[in-house]
KEDO-535663 format. One record per residue (C-alpha): y, z, x; residue number from 1. Coordinates in Angstrom, 3 decimals, padded with zeros to 6 digits, always signed. Last residue first. Layout:
BEGIN
+----------+----------+----------+-----+
|        y |        z |        x | seq |
+----------+----------+----------+-----+
|        Y |        Z |        X | NUM |
...
+----------+----------+----------+-----+
This chain:
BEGIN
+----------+----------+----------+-----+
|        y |        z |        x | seq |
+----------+----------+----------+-----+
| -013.782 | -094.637 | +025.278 | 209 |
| -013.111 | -094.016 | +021.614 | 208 |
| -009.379 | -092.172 | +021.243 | 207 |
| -009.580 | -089.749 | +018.316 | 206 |
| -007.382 | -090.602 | +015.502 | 205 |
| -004.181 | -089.039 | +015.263 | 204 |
| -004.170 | -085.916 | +012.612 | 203 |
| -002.150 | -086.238 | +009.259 | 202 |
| -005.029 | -086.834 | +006.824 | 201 |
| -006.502 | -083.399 | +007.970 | 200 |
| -003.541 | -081.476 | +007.814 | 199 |
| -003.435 | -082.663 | +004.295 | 198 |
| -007.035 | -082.155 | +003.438 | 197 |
| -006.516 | -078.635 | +005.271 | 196 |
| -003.498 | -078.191 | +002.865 | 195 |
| -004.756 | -079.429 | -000.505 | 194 |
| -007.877 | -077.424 | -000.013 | 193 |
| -006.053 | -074.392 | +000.494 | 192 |
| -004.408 | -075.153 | -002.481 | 191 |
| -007.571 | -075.304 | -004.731 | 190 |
| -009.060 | -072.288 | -003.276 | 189 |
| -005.759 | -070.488 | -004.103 | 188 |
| -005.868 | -071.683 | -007.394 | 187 |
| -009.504 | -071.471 | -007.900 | 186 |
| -010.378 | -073.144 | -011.968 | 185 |
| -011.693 | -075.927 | -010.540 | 184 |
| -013.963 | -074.220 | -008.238 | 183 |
| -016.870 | -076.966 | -007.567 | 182 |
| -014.175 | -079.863 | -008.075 | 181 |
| -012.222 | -078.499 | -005.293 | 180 |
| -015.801 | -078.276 | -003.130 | 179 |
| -016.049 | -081.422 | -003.713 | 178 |
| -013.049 | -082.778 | -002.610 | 177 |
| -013.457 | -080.693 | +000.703 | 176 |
| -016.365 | -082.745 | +000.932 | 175 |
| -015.145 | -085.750 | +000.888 | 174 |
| -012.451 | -084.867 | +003.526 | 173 |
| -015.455 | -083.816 | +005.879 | 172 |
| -015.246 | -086.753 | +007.518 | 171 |
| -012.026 | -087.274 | +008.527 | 170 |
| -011.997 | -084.358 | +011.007 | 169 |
| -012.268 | -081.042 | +011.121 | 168 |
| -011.131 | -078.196 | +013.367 | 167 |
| -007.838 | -076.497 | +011.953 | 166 |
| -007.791 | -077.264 | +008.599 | 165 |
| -011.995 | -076.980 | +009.007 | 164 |
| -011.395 | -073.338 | +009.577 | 163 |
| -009.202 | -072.528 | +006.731 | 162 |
| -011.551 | -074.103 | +004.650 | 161 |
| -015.077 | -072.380 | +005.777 | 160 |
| -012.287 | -069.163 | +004.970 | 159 |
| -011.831 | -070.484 | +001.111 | 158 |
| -015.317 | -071.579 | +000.510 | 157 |
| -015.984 | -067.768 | +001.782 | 156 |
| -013.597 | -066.454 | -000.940 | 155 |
| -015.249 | -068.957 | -003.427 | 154 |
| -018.496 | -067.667 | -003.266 | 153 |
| -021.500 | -069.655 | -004.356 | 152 |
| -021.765 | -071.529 | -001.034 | 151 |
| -024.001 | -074.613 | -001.101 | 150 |
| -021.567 | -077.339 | +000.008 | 149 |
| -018.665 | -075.864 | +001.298 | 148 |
| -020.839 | -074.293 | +003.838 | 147 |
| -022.836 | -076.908 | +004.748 | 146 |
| -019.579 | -078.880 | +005.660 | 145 |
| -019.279 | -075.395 | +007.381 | 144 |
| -021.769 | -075.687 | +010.005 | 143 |
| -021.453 | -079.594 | +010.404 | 142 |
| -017.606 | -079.409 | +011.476 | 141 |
| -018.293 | -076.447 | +013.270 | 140 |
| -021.121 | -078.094 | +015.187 | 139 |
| -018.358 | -081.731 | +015.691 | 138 |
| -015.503 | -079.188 | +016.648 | 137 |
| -017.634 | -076.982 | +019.633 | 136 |
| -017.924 | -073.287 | +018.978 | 135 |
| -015.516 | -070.809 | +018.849 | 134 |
| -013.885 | -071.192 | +015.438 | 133 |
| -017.325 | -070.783 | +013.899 | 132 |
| -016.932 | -066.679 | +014.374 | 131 |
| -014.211 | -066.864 | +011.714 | 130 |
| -017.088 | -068.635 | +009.387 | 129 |
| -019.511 | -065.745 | +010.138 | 128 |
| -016.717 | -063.259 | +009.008 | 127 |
| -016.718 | -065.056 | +005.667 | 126 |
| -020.598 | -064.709 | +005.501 | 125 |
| -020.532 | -061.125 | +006.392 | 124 |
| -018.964 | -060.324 | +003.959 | 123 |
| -021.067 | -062.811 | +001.831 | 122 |
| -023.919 | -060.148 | +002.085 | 121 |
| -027.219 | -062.224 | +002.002 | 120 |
| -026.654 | -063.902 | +004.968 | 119 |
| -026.251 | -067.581 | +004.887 | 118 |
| -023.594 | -068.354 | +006.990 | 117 |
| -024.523 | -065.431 | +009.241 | 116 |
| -028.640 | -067.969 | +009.776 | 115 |
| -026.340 | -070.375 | +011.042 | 114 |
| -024.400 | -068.800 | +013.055 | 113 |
| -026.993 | -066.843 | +014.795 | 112 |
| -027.706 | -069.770 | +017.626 | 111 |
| -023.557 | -069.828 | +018.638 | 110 |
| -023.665 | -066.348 | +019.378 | 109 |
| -024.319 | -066.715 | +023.200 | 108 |
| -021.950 | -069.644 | +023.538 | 107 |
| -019.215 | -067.713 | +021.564 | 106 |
| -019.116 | -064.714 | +024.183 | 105 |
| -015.363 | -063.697 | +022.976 | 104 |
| -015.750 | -064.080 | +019.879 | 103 |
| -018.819 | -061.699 | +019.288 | 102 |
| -017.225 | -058.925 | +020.975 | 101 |
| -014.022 | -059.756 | +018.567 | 100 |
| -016.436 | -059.658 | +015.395 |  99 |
| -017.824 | -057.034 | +016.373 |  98 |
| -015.082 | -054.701 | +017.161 |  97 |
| -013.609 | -055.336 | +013.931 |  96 |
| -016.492 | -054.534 | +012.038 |  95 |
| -016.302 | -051.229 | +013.958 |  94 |
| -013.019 | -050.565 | +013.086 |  93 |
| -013.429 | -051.295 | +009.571 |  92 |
| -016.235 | -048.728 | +008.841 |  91 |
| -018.324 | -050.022 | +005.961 |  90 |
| -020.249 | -051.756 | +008.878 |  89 |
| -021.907 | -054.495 | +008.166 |  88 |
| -020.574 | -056.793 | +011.366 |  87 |
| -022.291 | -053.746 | +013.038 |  86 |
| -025.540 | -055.044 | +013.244 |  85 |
| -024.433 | -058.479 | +014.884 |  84 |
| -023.184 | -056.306 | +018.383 |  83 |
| -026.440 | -055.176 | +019.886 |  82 |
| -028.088 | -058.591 | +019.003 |  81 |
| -025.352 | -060.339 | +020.586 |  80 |
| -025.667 | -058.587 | +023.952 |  79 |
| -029.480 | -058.809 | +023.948 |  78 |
| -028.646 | -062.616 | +023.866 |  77 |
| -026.932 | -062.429 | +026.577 |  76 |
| -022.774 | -062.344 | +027.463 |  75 |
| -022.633 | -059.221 | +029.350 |  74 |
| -018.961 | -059.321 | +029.305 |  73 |
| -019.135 | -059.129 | +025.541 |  72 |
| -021.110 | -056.346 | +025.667 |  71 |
| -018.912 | -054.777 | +028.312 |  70 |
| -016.002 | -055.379 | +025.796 |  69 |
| -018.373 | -053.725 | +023.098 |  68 |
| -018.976 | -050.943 | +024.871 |  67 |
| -015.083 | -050.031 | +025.991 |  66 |
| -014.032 | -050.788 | +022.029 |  65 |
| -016.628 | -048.007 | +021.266 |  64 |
| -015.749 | -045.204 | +023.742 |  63 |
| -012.095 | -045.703 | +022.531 |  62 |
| -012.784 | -045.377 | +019.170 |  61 |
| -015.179 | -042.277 | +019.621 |  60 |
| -017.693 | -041.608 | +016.694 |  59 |
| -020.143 | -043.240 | +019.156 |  58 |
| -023.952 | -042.985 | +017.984 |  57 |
| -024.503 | -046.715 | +017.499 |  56 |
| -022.432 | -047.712 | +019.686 |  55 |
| -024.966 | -045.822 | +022.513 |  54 |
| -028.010 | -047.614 | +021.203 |  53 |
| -026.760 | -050.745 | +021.677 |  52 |
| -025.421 | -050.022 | +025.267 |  51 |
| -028.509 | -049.350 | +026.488 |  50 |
| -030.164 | -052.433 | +024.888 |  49 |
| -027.368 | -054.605 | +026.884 |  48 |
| -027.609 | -052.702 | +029.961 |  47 |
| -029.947 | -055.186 | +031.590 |  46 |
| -027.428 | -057.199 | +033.544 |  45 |
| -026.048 | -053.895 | +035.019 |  44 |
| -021.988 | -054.929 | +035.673 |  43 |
| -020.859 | -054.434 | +032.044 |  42 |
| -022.240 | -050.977 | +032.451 |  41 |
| -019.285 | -049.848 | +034.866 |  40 |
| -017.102 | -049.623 | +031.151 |  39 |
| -019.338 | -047.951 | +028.924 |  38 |
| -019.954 | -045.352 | +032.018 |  37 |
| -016.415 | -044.773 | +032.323 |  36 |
| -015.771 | -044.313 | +028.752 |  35 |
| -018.716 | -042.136 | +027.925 |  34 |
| -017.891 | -039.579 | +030.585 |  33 |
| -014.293 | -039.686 | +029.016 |  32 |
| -015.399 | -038.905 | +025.765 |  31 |
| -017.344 | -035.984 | +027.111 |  30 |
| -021.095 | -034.532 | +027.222 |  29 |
| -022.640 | -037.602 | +028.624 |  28 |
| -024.792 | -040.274 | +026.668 |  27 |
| -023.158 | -043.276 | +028.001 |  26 |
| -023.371 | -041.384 | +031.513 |  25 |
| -027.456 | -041.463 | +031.366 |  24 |
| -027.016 | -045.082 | +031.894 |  23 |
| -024.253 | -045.138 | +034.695 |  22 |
| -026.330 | -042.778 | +036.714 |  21 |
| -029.752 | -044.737 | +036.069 |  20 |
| -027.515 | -047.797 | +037.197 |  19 |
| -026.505 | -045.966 | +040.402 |  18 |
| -022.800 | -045.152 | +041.149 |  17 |
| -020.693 | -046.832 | +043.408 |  16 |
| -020.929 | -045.657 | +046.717 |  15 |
| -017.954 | -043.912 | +048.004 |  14 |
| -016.563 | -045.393 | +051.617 |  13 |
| -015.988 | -042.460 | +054.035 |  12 |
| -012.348 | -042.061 | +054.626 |  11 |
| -011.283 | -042.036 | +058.116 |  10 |
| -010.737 | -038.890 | +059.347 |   9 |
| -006.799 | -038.756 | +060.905 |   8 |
| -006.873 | -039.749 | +064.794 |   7 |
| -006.129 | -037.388 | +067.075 |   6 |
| -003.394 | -037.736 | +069.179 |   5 |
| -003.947 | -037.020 | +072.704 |   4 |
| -001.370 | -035.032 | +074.595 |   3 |
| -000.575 | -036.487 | +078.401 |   2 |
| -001.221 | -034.044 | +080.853 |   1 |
+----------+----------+----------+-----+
């Protein structure tokens, strides 16, 4: 009689873990808990306000740069207004995490920039003009011609600058001039003036048509 093999158990497929699951794991007991839940949260679409409230009570680095990439993944407007908070963060990390969550969904920030460009704290002004890299040339263009116009800090002149060397066009050359004749007395405003005006000047024009 002919032996019969017997086939190995085949492995019973794991479900994934419920959303109430995930959710009560950015709260759990360890680091790593935290971490895997942060991360399987990018894929509930209404885990923004969840994951808000969990960066605000990590103390772990790794916990928080998991949240804010599923914030980022998330991409909503519930996303951005998780992140914006911590933009004012004395604690660098975290600043730093905002500003790259923010970066990386650009179309869902875009509608804050304007009112970052004129927040009261010019920290967070100069980060705002960083975050103007992302959107389209001719908005940044008109974002931070504003900019150069009304700002009374020089340092955030400077970073609207270093922006529009690498995003404006002719028209804001005017304006540049202005702003060198607002902060006369800048050096380093003054030459990074001279080198987005000159960077500028040297650009092709844009094909019409």
């Amino acid at each position: 009689m002919p032996l019969i093999r017997k086939t190995p158990d085949q492995p019973q497929p794991v479900e994934p873990p419920a959303a109430a699951e995930i959710l009560d794991g950015l709260t759990g007991a360890t680091s790593e808990e935290r971490w895997a839940a942060a991360r399987a949260a990018a894929e509930l679409p209404g885990a923004a306000e969840a994951l808000g409230h969990a960066l605000r009570n990590e103390d772990d680095r790794r916990v928080r740069e998991a949240i804010f990439t599923s914030l980022a993944r998330l991409r909503t407007t519930e996303s951005v207004q998780a992140v914006l908070p911590h933009l004012r963060s004395d604690d660098a990390d975290l600043r730093t995490g905002a500003l790259d969550a923010l970066r990386a969904m650009p179309e869902a920030t875009a509608p804050h920039l304007p009112g970052l460009l004129r927040d009261r704290d010019p920290d967070v002004r100069l980060l705002a003009c960083e975050l103007v890299r992302g959107v389209p040339e001719a908005a940044a263009t008109r974002l931070l011609r504003e900019v150069l116009q009304s700002e009374p800090e020089p340092n955030v002149c400077a970073a609207a600058v270093d922006v529009l060397a690498e995003v404006g066009g002719p028209a804001v050359l005017p304006v540049l001039a202005q702003c060198a004749e607002r902060w006369p007395d800048d050096p380093f405003l003054g030459f990074a003036i001279r080198i987005a005006a000159a960077r500028i000047s040297s650009r092709p024009p844009e094909p019409h048509g």
